[in-house]
C-alpha positions in Angstrom: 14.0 2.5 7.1 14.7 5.3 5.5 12.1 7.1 2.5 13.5 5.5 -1.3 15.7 3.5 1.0 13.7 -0.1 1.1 10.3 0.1 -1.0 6.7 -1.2 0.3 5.8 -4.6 -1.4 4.5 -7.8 -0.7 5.7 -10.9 -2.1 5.0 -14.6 -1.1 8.0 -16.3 -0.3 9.0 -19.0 1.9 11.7 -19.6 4.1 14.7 -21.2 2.3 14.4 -25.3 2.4 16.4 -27.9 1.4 15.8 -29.2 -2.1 13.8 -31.6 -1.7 11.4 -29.4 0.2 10.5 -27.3 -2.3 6.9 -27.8 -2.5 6.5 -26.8 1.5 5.5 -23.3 2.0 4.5 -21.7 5.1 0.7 -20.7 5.2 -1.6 -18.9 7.6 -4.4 -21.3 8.4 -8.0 -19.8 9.8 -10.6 -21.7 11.5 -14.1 -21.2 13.4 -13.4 -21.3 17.3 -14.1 -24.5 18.8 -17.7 -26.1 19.8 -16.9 -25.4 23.4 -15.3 -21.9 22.7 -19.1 -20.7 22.1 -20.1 -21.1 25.8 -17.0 -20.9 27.7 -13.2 -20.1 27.3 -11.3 -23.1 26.1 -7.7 -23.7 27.6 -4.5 -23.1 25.6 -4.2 -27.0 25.4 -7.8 -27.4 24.3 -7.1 -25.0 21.4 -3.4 -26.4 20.5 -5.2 -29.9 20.6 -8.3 -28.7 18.1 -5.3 -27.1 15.9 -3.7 -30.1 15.6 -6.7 -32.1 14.2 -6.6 -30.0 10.8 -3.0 -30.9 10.0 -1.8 -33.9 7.7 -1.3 -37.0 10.3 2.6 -36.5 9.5 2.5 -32.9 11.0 4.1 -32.1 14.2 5.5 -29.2 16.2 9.5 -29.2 16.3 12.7 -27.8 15.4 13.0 -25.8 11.9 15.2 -28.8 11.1 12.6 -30.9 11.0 11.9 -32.6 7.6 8.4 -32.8 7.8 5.7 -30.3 7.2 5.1 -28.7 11.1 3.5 -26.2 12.8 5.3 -22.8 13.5 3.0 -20.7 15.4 -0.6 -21.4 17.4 -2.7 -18.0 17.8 -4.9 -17.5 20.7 -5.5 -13.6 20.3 -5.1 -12.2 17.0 -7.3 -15.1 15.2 -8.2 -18.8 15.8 -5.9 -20.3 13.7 -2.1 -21.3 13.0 1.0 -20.8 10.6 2.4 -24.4 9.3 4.6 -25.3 6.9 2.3 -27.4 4.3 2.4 -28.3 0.4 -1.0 -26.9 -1.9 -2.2 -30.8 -1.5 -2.2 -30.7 2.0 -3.7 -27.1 2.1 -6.7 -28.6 -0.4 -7.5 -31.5 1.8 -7.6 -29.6 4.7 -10.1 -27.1 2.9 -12.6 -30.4 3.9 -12.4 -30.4 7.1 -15.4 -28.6 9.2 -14.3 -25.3 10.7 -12.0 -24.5 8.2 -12.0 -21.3 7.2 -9.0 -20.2 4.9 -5.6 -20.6 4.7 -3.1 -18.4 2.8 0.8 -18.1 2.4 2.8 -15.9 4.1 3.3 -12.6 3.2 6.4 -10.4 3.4 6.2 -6.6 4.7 8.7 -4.4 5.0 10.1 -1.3 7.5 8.8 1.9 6.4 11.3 3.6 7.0 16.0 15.0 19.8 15.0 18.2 18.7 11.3 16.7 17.7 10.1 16.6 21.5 10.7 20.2 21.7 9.4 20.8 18.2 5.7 18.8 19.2 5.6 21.6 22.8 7.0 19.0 25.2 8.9 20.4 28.0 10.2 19.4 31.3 7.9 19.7 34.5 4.7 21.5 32.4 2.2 20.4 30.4 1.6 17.1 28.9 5.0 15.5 29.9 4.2 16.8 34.0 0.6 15.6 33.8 1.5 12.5 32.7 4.8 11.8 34.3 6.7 11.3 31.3 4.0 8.2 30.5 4.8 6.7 34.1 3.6 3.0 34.0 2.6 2.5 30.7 4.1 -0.1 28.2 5.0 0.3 24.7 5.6 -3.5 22.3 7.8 -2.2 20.0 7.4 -4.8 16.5 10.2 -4.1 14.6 14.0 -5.1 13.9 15.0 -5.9 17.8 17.1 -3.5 19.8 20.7 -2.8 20.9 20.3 -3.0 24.8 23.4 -1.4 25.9 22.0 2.1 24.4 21.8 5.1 27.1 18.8 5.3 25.6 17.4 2.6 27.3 19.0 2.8 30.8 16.3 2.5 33.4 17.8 5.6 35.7 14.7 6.8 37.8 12.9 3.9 36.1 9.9 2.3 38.5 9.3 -1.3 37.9 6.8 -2.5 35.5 3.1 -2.8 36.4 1.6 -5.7 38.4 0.0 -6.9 35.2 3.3 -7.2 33.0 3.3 -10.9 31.8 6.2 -10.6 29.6 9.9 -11.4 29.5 13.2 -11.2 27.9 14.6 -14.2 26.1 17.1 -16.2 27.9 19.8 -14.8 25.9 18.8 -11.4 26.8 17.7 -11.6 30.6 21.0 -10.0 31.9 20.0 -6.8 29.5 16.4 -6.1 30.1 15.6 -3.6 33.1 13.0 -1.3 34.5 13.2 0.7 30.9 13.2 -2.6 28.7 11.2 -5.0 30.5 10.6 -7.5 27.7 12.5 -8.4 24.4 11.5 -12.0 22.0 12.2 -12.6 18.8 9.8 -14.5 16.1 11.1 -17.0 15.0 12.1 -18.0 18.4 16.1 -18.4 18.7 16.8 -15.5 16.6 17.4 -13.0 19.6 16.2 -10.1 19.5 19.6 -8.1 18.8 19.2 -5.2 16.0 21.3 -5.8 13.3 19.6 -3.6 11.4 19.3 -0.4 13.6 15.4 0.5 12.3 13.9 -1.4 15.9 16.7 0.7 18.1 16.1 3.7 16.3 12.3 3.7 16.5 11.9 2.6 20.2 14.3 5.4 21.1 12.0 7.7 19.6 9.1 6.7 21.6 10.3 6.1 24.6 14.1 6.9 25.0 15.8 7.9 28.3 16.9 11.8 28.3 20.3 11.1 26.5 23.0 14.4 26.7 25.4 15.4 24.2 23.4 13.3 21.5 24.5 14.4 17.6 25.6 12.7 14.4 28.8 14.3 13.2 28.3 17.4 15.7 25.0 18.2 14.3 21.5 18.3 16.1 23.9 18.3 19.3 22.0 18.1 22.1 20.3 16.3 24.8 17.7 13.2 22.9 15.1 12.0 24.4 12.0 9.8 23.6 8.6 11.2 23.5 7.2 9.2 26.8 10.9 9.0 28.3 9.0 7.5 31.3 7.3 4.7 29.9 8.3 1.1 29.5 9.7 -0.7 26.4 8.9 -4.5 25.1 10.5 -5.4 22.0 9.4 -7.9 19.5 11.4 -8.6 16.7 9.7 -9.3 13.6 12.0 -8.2 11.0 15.7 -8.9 9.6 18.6 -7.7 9.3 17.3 -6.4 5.4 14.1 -5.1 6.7 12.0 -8.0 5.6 8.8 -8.9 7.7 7.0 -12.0 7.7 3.1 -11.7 8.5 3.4 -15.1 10.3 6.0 -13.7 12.6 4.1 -10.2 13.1 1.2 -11.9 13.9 3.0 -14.1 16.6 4.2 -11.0 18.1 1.0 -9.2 18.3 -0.6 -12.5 19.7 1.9 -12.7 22.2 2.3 -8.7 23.0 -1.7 -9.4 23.8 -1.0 -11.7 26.5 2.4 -10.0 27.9 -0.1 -6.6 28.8 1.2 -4.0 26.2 -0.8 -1.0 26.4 0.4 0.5 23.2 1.7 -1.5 20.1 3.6 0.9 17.5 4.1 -1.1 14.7 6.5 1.0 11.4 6.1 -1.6 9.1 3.5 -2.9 6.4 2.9 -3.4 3.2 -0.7 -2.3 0.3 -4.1 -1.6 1.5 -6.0 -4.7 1.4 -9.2 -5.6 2.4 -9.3 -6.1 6.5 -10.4 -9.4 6.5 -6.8 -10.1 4.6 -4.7 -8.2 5.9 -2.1 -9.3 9.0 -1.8 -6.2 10.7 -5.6 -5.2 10.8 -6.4 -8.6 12.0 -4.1 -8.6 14.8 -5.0 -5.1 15.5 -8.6 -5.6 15.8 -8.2 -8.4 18.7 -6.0 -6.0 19.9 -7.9 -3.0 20.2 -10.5 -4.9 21.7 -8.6 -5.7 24.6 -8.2 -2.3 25.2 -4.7 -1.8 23.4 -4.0 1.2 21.1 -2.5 0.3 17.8 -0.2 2.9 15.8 1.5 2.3 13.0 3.0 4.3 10.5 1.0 4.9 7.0 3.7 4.1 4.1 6.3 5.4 2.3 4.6 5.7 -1.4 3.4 9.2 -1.3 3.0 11.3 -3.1 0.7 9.0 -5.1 -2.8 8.8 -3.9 -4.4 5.7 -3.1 -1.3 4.2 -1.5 -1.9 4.6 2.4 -1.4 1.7 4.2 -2.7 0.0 7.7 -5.8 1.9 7.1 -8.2 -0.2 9.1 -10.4 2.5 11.2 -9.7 0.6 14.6 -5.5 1.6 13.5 -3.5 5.1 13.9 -2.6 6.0 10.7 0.6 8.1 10.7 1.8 9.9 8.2 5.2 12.1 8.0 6.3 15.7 8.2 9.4 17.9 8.8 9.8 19.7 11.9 11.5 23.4 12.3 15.6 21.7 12.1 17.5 21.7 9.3 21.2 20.7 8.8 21.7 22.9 6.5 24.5 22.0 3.8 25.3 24.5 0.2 26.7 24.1 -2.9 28.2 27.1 -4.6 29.1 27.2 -8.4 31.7 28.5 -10.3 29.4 30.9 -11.9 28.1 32.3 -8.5 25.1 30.6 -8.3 24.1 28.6 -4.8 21.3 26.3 -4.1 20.9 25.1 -0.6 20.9 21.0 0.4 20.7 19.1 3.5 23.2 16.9 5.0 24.3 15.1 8.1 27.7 15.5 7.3 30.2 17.8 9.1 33.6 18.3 8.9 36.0 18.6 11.5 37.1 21.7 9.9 35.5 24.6 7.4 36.7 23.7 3.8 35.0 25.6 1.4 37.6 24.8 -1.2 36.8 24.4 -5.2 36.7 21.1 -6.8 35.6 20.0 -10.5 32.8 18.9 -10.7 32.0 15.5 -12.8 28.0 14.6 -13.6 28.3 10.4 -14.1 25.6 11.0 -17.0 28.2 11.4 -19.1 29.3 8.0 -18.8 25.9 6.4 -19.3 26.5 4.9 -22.8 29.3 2.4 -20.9 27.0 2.2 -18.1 23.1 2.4 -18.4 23.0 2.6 -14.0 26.1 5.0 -13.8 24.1 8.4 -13.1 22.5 6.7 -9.8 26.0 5.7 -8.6 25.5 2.2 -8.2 28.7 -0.2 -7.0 31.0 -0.9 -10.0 29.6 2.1 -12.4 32.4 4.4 -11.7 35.3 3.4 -12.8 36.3 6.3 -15.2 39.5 7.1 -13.1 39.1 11.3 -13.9 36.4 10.9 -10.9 39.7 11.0 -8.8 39.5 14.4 -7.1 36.2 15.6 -8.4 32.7 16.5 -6.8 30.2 13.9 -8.4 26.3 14.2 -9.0 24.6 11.3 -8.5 20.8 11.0 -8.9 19.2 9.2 -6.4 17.4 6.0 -7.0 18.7 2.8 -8.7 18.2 0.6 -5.6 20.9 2.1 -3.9 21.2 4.0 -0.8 22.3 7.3 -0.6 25.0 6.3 2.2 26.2 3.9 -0.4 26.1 6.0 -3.2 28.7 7.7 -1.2 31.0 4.9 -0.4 30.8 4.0 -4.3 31.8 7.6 -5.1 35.0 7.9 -2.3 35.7 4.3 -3.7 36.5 5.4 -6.8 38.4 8.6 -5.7 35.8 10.9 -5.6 36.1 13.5 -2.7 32.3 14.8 -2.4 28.9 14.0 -3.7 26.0 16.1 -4.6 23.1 13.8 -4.7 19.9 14.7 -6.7 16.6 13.9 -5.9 13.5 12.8 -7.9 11.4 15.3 -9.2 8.2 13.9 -6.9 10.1 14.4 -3.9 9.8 18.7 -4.5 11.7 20.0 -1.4 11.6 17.0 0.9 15.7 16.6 1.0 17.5 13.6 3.6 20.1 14.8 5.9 21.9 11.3 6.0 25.2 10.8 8.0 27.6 10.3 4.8 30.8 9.3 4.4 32.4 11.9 2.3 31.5 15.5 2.0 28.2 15.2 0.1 24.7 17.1 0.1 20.9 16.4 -1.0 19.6 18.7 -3.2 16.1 19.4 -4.8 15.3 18.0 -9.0 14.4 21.4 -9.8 18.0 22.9 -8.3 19.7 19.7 -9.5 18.5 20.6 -13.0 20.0 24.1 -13.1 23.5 22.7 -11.7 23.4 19.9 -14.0 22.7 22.9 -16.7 26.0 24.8 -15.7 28.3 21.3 -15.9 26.8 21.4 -19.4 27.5 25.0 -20.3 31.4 25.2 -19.1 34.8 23.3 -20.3 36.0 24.0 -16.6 32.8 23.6 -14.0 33.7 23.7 -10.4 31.9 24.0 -7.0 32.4 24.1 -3.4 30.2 22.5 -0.3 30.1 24.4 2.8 28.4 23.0 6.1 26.3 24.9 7.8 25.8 22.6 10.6 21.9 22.6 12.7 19.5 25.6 11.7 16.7 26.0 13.5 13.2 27.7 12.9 12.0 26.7 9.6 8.7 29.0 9.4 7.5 26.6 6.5 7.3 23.6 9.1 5.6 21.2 9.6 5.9 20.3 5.4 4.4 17.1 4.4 7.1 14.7 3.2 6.6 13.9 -0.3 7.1 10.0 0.8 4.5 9.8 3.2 1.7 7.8 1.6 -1.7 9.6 0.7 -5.4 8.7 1.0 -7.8 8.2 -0.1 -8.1 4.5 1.7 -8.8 1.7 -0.7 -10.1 -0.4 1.8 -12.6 1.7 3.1 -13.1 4.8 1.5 -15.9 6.3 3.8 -12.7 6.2 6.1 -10.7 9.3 6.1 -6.8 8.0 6.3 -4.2 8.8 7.1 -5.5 10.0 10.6 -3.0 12.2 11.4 0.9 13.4 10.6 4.1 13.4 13.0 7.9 14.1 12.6 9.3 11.9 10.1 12.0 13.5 8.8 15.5 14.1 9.3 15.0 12.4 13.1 17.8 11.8 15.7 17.5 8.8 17.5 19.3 6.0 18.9 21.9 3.7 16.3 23.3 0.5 17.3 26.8 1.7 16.0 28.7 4.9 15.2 28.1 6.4 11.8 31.0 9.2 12.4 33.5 6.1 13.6 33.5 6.9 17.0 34.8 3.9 19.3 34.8 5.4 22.6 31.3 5.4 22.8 27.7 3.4 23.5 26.0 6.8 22.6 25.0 6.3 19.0 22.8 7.8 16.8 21.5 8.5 13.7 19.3 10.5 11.7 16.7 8.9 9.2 13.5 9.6 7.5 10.2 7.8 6.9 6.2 7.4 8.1 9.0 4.5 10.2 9.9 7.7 11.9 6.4 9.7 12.4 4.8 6.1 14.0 6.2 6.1 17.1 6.0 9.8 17.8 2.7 9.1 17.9 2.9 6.0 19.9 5.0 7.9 22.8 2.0 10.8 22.6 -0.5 7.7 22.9 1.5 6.5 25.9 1.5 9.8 27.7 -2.2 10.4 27.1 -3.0 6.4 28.5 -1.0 7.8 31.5 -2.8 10.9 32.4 -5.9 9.2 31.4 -5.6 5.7 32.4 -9.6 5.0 31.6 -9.6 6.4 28.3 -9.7 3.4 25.2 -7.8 3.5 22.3 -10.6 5.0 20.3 -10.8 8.2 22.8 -7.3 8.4 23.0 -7.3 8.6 19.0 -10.0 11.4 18.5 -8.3 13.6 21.5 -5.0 13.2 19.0 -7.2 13.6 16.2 -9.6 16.4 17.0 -7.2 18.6 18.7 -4.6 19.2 15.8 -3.4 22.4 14.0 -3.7 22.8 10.0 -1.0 26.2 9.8 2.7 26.4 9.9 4.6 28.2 12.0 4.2 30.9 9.6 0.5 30.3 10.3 0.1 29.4 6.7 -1.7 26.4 5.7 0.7 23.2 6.3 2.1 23.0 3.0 3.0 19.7 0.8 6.4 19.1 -1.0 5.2 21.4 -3.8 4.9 24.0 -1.2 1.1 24.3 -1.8 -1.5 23.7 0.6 -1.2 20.3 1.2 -5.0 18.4 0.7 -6.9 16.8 3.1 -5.5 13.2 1.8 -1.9 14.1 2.9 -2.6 15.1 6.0 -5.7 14.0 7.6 -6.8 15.7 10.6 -3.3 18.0 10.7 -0.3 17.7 12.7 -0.8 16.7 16.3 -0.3 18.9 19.1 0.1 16.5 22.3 -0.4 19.4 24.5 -3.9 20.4 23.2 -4.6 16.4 22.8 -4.2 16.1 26.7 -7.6 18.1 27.3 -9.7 17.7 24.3 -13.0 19.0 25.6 -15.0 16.3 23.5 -13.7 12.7 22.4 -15.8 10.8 19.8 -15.4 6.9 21.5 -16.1 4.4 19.0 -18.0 1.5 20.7 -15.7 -1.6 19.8 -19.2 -3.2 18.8 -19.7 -0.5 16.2 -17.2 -2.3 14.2 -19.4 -5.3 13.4 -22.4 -3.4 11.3 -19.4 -1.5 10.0 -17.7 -4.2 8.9 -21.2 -6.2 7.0 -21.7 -2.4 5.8 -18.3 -2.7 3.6 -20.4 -5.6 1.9 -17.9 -8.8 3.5 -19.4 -11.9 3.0 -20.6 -14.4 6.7 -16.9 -15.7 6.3 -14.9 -12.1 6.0 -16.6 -10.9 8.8 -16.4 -13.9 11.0 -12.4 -13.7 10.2 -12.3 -10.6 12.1 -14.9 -11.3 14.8 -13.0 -14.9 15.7 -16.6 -16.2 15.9 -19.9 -16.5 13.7 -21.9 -13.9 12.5 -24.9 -13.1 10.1 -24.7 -10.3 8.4 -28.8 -10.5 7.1 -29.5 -10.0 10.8 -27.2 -7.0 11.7 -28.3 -3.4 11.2 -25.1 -2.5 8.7 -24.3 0.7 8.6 -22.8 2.7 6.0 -18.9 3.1 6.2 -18.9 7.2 7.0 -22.0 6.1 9.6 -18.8 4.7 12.3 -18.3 7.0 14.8 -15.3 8.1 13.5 -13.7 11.8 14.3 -13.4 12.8 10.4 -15.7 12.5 7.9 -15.2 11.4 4.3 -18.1 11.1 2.2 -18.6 10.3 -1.6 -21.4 12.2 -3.1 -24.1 12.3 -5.9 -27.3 14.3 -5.8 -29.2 12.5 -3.1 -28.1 14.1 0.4 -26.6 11.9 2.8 -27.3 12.3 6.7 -25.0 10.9 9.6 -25.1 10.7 13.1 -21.9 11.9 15.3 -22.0 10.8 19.6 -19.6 12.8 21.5 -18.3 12.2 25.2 -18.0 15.2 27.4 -14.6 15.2 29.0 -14.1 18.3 29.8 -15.8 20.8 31.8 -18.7 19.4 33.8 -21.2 22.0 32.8 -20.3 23.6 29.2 -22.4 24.6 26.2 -20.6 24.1 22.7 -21.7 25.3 19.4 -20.7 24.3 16.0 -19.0 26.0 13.2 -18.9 24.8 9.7 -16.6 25.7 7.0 -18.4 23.5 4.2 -16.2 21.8 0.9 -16.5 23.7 -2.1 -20.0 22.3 -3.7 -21.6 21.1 -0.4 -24.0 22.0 1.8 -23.0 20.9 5.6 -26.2 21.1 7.8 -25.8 20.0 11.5 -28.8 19.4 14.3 -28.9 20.8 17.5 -26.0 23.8 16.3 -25.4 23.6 20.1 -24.5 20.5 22.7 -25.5 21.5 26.3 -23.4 19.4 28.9 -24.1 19.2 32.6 -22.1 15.8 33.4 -18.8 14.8 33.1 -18.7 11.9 30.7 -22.1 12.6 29.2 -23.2 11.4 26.1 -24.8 13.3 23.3 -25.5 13.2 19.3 -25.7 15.5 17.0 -26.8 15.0 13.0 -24.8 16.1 10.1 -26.2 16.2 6.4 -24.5 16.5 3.4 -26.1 17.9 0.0 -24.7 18.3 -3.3 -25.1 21.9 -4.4 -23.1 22.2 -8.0 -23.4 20.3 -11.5 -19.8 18.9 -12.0 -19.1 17.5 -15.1 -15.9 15.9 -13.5 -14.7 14.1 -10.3 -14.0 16.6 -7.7 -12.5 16.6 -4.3 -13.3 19.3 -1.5 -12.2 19.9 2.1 -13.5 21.2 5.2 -14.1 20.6 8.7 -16.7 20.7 11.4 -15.6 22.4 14.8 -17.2 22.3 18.1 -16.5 25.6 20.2 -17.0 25.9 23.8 -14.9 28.8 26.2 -12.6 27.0 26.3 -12.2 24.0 23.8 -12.0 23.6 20.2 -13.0 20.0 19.0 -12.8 19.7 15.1 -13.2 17.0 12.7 -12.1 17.0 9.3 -14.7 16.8 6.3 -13.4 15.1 3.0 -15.9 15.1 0.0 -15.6 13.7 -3.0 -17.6 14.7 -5.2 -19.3 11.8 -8.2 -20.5 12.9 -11.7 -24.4 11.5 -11.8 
């Protein structure tokens, strides 16, 4: 959900068994296609039958009360293989059998987790949102915690019904709830129902693709009409998750295979967990078979920034999203006894100004009773001079900053200032609390924590300012949003692009401000949870005004047609506020409007992927893992990893030049002449042949060459940025050039 609020991590864990169970654990089991799958399509019963002959004779498919080791899930799309519940000894004889190919257990992800439309240049009846028609006919599977139905959000008012090809449904629990807006909702495991209990699942598919919603606000602020990105488009749901935000691989890969079959156009998936190598990893598996039926997969990039190294579902056939603010704040300050004022963010508003003086008490002080006290965790305050007091919490400690409040009221406290970690710079939550409380940065949470420390009598006061709009520093990276370079494939620049993600108002499953006289609930939350399907909704309105684009032209219009400068038309800045580096953002911020007429798209032929893929040096096996099928990698032309025809370029360098070759697909104007400009990294040479692409066709092909020399002596490892921009009249189409730079 939130940034701080759940972390990224994968564990293996099964689900809970009696006793004597113990030793059953649920794997994800490979295997070549069938003889007969080579020359023809094998039926659904053909496969479950071949399935069936790797498992231990006791093995069959039934209820989860069944005693006996079973089958959970048969996958048709996403691999050829199933999920079972096996011991190690039954996973080692099965390793025998011919057309195994691996098993492995299941792995848990987790969620990485209004105004925006209007922030991104949406507006009614121009632009993007009139040339598409709001994303008309288009279907977004939404993988995530479920969804609250009954939401205004998802009322299907001037909703057509769903496309011919919709093979989907709602569960039978559910089929009274589903409409023209929300057309299909299952859960995995089957029986669950897909009802959020969480709120993640309700809050992201509102984002995509919520209804226009008026009089929309969390305490009164960001009041105003919400509404998803492609408030036109249809919703499936697939929950995946639980009520704590846990994901199970075998699940998410269920959903994918079964989104495949239902006719999703778009899947937006805010969940996941490390980089991994593709051949491994769930979501890149699933996303590939998707892809190559002509689905677009987004999915949000992590929540472990600012590190490098940590983005996540980073496969280059994947929309990477990362996170960013947009112009809004709700704007909350604290003023000291001593004059001084430093300015927070916060959800909460009162019903009336109060600007009134209260001590102030910093929980440090109690830390040699309590080691957790100064992160406000339940049970650590019990010092009864909190009564009446403002207390500073730090955040952290496994604890969410909602709660922290609760624990602080609890214990008499009547507001909170809440510090943040000194990584997080000036990325500050705005989070619907339950007392009078505001985020503030380390750096001013240091100088107030100073002024407790240098008074017998320290007080304060928090004043709401309520929604403040115009921020000339936005779009600022958020300091959770997970940074590149990929570990998976490093030749691939990721993340591919950044979004809203945070402070976003969307759809809740239940008041925050205690409001019982209403279905029209929301909240505001941050994380890469929150950027993801942004992104998915601009991916839905682009499939609707260009219904024969495929996902890899829809991607490089998003990702060539970007802007790199604030409103301030400064370079987008990180949560330092410095120029944020090519890592953090990847091709910049999108700008759907631009996106909807790129000039040039660079679409990646889906059988690109296999020399790419024997090029990252996977074994016959790896490869075959993705492909669903054999392959020989000795007999493929592989190509290097920055060789894919991939809008951005991200090349590691020693002193031998490297050369790669770029097709773009003329989708503009019919007859136009574009020439390049170059703005090179520091220490490389950029050369590109022709310097000019003459075009006489409509969806004509050409290729251009780019090479890449070293052209300084460094001693160290050194990154550089640039970009590569084709220039018509009338179009810009630019990639994004990271180098890293290698000491001989």
């Amino acid at each position: 959900m939130g940034f701080l609020k759940i972390l990224l991590f994968w564990i293996i864990c099964s689900f809970p068994w009696p006793t004597f169970q113990n030793d059953l654990e649920t794997y994800i089991v490979q295997v070549e296609p069938p003889e007969s799958q080579i020359s023809t399509q094998s039926s659904s019963m053909d496969l479950e039958s071949y399935y069936h002959s790797f498992l231990p004779k006791t093995t069959t498919i039934s209820s989860r009360e069944n005693e006996e080791p079973r089958m959970i899930y048969s996958y048709h799309n996403v691999m050829k293989g199933f999920a079972a519940r096996l011991t190690a000894a039954q996973v080692k004889e099965m390793e025998k059998k011919q057309g195994f190919v691996s098993a492995k257990p299941q792995r848990i992800l987790s969620l990485h987790t209004t105004h925006t439309p209007s922030f991104l240049g949406l507006q009614q009846n121009m632009g993007l949102w009139k040339d598409s028609n709001y994303g008309k006919g288009v279907i977004i599977g939404v993988l995530d915690t479920g969804i609250v139905p009954d939401h205004p959000s998802f009322s299907d008012v001037g909703m057509s019904p769903p496309p011919a090809k919709w093979k989907g449904f709602c569960e039978s629990n559910f089929t009274t709830k589903c409409n023209n807006k929300l057309i299909g909702a299952r859960s995995f495991p089957l029986g669950n129902g897909p009802i959020d209990e969480n709120g993640h699942g309700t809050h992201t598919a509102g984002t995509a693709a919520g209804a226009f919603v008026k009089g929309a606000n969390v305490f009164g602020n960001a009041n105003g009409t919400a509404v998803g990105v492609a408030p036109l488009a249809h919703i499936a749901i697939y929950k995946v998750c639980d009520s704590d935000g846990s994901c199970s691989d075998v699940e998410i890969l269920a959903a994918m295979d079964a989104a495949i079959d239902d006719g999703v156009d778009i899947l937006s998936i805010s969940l996941g967990g490390t980089s991994n190598p593709f051949h491994t990893d769930s979501i890149a598996l699933g996303a590939y078979s998707a892809t190559e039926r002509g689905i677009l997969v987004s999915c949000s990039a992590g929540n472990n920034g600012p590190s490098q190294r940590t983005v996540a579902n980073d496969a280059p056939w994947i929309l990477t999203v990362g996170a960013s603010t947009h112009d809004r704040k709700l704007k909350a300050t604290v003023k000291l006894g001593n004059k001084e004022e430093f300015e927070g963010e916060s959800a909460y508003h009162p019903k009336t100004s109060n600007s009134t003086f209260f001590t102030l008490f910093d929980v440090e002080k109690i830390v040699h009773e309590q080691f957790d006290a100064p992160f406000c965790v339940p049970g650590s305050l019990t010092d009864p001079s909190i009564r009446g007091k403002i207390v500073v919490c730090l955040v952290g400690g496994g604890v969410s900053r909602v709660n922290k409040g609760q624990v602080v009221k609890d214990a008499g406290g009547v507001g909170m200032i809440l510090i943040n970690n000194p990584n997080d710079g000036v990325t500050k939550s705005a989070e619907a609390h339950v007392l009078p409380a505001l985020d503030v940065s380390d750096a001013d949470g240091k100088k107030i924590l100073a002024y407790i420390n240098s008074t017998s009598n320290p007080v304060a006061a928090i004043t709401f300012h309520g929604t403040v709009l115009g921020d000339k520093n936005a779009p600022i990276v958020a300091s959770f949003s997970s940074r590149g370079p990929s570990e998976a494939s490093r030749g691939i620049l990721k993340p591919d692009i950044i979004g809203p993600g945070v402070n976003v108002l969307a759809a809740w499953p239940t008041s925050v401000d205690n409001n019982k006289n209403t279905k029209s609930t929301f909240n505001i939350i941050s994380g890469t949870s929150m950027s993801c399907p942004h992104l998915s909704g601009i991916a839905a309105l682009l499939k609707s005004a260009h219904p024969d684009w495929s996902p890899a032209a829809i991607k490089s219009a998003i990702m060539t047609t970007t802007y790199t400068l604030n409103l301030a038309k400064n370079p987008i800045l990180d949560e330092r506020l410095i120029p944020a580096d090519i890592f953090a953002i990847g091709a910049g911020h999108v700008n759907p409007s631009r996106a909807n007429d790129p000039g040039l798209v660079y679409d990646t032929p889906f059988e690109d992927y296999v020399p790419y893929l024997c090029g990252l040096n996977y074994t016959n096996r790896e490869v075959g893992k993705l492909l669903q099928g054999k392959v020989n990698c000795s007999e493929v032309k592989s190509i290097p990893e920055a060789q894919l025809n991939y809008p951005s370029f991200s090349i590691r360098l020693r002193s031998t030049p490297q050369t790669y070759t770029r097709t773009v697909t003329n989708v503009g104007n019919a007859t136009s002449i574009y020439k390049v400009e170059i703005v090179s990294p520091k220490g490389v040479a950029v050369k590109v042949k022709p310097s000019k692409l003459n075009f006489s066709i409509l969806n004509q092909k050409l290729t251009y060459q780019v090479t890449f020399t070293k052209t300084t002596n460094n001693s160290d490892r050194e990154v550089g940025q640039g970009f590569l921009k084709w220039n018509s009249n009338r179009h810009s189409v630019s990639s994004p050039i990271a180098v890293v730079l290698l000491v001989e």
